[in-house]
Legacy VTK file of the C-alpha trace (Angstrom):
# vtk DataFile Version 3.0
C-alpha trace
ASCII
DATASET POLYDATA
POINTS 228 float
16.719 11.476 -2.504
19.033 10.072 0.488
22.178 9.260 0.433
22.688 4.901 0.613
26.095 6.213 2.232
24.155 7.712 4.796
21.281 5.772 5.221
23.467 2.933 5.855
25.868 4.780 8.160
22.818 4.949 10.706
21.469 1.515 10.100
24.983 0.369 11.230
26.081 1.905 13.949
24.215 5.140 14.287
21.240 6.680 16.451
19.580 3.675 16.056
21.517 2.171 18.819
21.628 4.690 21.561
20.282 3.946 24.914
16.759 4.359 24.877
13.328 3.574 27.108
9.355 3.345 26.506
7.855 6.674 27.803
4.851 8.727 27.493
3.709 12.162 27.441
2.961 13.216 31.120
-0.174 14.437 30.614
-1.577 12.923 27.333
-0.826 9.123 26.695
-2.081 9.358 22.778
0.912 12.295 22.264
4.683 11.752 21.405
6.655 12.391 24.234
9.667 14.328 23.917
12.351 12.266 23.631
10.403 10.882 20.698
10.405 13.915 19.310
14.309 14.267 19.700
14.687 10.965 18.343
12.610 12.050 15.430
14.417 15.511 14.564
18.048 13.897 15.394
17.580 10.802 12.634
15.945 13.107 10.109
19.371 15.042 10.778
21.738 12.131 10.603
20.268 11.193 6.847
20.016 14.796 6.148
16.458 14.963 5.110
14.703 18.034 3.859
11.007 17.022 3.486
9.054 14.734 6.278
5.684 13.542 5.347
3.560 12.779 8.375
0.174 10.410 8.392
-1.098 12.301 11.543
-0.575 15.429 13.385
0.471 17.549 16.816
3.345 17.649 18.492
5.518 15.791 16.265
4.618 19.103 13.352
5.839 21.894 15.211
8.911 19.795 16.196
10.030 18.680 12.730
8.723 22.266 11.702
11.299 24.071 14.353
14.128 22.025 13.417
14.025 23.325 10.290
12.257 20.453 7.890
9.414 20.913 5.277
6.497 19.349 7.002
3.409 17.931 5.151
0.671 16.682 7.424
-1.931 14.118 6.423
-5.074 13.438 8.990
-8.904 12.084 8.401
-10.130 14.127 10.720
-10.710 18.328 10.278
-11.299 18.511 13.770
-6.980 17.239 14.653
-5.674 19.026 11.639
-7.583 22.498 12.695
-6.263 21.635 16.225
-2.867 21.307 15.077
-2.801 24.419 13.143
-4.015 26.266 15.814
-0.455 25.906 17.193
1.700 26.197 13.765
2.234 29.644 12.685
-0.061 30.812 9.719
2.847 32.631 7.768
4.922 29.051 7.960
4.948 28.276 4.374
7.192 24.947 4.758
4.182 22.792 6.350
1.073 21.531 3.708
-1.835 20.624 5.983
-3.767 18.257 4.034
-7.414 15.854 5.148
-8.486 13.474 3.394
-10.763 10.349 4.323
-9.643 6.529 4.886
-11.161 4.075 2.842
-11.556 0.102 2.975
-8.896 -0.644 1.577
-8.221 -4.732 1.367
-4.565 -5.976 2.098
-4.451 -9.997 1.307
-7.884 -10.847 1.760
-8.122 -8.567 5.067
-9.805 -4.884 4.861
-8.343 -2.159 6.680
-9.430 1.488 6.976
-6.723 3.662 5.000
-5.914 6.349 2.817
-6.338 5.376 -0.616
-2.983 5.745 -3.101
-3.782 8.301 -5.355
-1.986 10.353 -7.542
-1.232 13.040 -5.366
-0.912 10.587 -1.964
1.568 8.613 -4.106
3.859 11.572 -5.004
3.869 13.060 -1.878
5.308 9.378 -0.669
7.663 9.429 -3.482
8.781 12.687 -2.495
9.365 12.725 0.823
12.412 11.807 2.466
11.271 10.178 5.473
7.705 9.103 6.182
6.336 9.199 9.499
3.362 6.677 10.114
1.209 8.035 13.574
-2.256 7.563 12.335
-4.826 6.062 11.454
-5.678 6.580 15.558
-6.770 2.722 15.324
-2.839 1.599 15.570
-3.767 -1.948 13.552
-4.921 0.302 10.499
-1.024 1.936 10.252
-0.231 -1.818 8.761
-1.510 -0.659 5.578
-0.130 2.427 5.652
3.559 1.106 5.985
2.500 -1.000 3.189
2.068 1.627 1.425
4.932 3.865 1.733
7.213 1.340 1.619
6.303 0.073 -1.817
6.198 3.689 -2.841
9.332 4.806 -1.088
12.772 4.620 -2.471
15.988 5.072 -0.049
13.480 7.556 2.255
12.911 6.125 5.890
9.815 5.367 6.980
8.925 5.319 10.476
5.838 3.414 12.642
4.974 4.403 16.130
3.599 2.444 18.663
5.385 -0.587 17.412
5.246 -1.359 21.880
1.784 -2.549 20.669
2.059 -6.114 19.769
0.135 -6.463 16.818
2.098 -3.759 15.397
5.723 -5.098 16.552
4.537 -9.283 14.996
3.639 -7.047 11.863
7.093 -5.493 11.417
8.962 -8.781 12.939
6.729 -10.310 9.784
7.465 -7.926 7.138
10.988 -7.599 8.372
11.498 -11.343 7.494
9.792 -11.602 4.530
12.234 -9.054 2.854
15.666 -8.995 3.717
16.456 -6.454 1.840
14.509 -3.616 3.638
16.767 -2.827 6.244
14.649 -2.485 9.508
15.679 -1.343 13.035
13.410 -1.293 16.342
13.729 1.727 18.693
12.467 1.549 22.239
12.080 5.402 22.601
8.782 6.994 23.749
5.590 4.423 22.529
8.618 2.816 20.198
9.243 3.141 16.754
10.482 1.094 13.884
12.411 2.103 11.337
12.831 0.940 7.928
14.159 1.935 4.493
13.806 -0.067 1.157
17.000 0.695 -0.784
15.916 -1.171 -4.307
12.845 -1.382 -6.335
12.088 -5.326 -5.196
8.155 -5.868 -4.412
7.667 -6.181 -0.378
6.335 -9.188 0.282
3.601 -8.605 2.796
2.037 -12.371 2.771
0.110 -13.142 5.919
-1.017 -16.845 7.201
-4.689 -17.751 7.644
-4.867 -17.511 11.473
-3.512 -13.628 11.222
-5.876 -13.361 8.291
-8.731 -14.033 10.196
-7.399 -11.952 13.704
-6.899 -9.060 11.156
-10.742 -9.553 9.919
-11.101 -9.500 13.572
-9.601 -6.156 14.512
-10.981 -4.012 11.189
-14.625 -4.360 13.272
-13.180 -3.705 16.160
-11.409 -0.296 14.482
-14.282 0.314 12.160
-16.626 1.343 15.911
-13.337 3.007 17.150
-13.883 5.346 13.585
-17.490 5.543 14.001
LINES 1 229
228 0 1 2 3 4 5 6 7 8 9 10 11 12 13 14 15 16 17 18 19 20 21 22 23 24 25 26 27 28 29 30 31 32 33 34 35 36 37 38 39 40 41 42 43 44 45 46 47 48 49 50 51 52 53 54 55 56 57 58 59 60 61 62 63 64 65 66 67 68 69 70 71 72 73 74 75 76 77 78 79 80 81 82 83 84 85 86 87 88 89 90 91 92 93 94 95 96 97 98 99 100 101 102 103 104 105 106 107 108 109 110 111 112 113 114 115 116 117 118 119 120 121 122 123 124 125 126 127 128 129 130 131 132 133 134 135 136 137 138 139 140 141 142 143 144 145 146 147 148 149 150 151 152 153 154 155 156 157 158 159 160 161 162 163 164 165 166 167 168 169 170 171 172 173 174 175 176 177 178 179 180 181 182 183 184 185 186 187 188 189 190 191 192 193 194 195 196 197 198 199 200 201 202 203 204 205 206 207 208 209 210 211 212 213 214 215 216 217 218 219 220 221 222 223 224 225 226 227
């Protein structure tokens, strides 16, 4: 488990505030560009972390996998996680490649397609030391999946790309507000991340009006064809 020392070394006046910009990967706009990837390996660093889970796969594995970190990787699809290990070496026996299928899963009266919290899911949350969130492909989805790892997490970070996306940045601003005791930071590297960490056991309150209710009942069809 982290250090609070530590943890809140960096939330104060660490990495979190270097100089930054958006970015992408010159060649494929879905893929973490590197100084993502150096922001990624230089905070697990900072908080000294030794095990990374990862929903999603690709470039981010073999960088948190050269720098020296236990990887596991999570992915719904065969088809990325094969194409990801086609690039890991076999003999690398710190990186657990797992796949396993999202679900409806229904977050305050809105459904969303994510991995379901079972018993192994939820210790590999609890286990970790920093959570990476880069999937489900269909960004809206990763709302549940913070969800999740932050009400399973204790002092780990957990990180959300492609918070650049609106929905995905309101989401945090919400959640962000709604507890201030998760400490929460937004980084404008690469697609952006943000960054939290829940410190105490205290339930994350995750309510959500009526009119975002309804616009995320909106965007589950719209991600439910982008599954298909």
């Amino acid at each position: 488990m982290l250090l609070t020392e530590r943890i809140e070394e960096v939330f104060r006046a660490g990495i979190l505030f270097a100089s930054f910009r958006p970015s992408d990967h010159p060649t494929v706009a879905a893929a973490l560009p590197d100084e993502s990837l150096n922001f990624l390996t230089t905070l697990a660093k900072a908080v000294d972390a030794k095990t990374i889970l990862e929903f999603g796969s690709g470039r981010s594995t073999i960088a948190l996998l050269t720098a020296g970190f236990s990887v596991i990787s999570i992915e719904d699809s065969v088809f990325w996680m094969e194409e990801t290990l086609k690039v890991t070496p076999k003999s690398d026996a710190h990186h657990q490649a797992l796949v396993k299928s999202l679900s409806m899963i229904w977050r305050n009266a809105a459904p969303f397609l994510d991995w379901r919290l079972d018993d192994e899911l939820v210790g590999l949350i609890q286990a970790a030391d920093m959570v990476l969130i880069d999937s489900p492909y269909y960004p809206p989805f990763r709302e549940s999946t913070l969800l999740s790892a932050l009400s399973m997490t204790e002092r780990a970070l957990v990180v959300l790309d492609d918070t650049r996306i609106p929905t995905l940045s309101r989401f945090c601003d919400r959640i962000a507000r709604r507890n201030p005791h998760l400490m929460h930071r937004r980084v404008p590297v690469g697609h952006c991340f943000d960054v939290f960490c829940r410190l105490d056991r205290a339930p994350i309150d995750s309510h959500r009006s009526l009119p975002e209710t309804l616009k995320a009942w909106r965007r589950f069809f719209v991600g439910r064809r982008t599954h298909s």
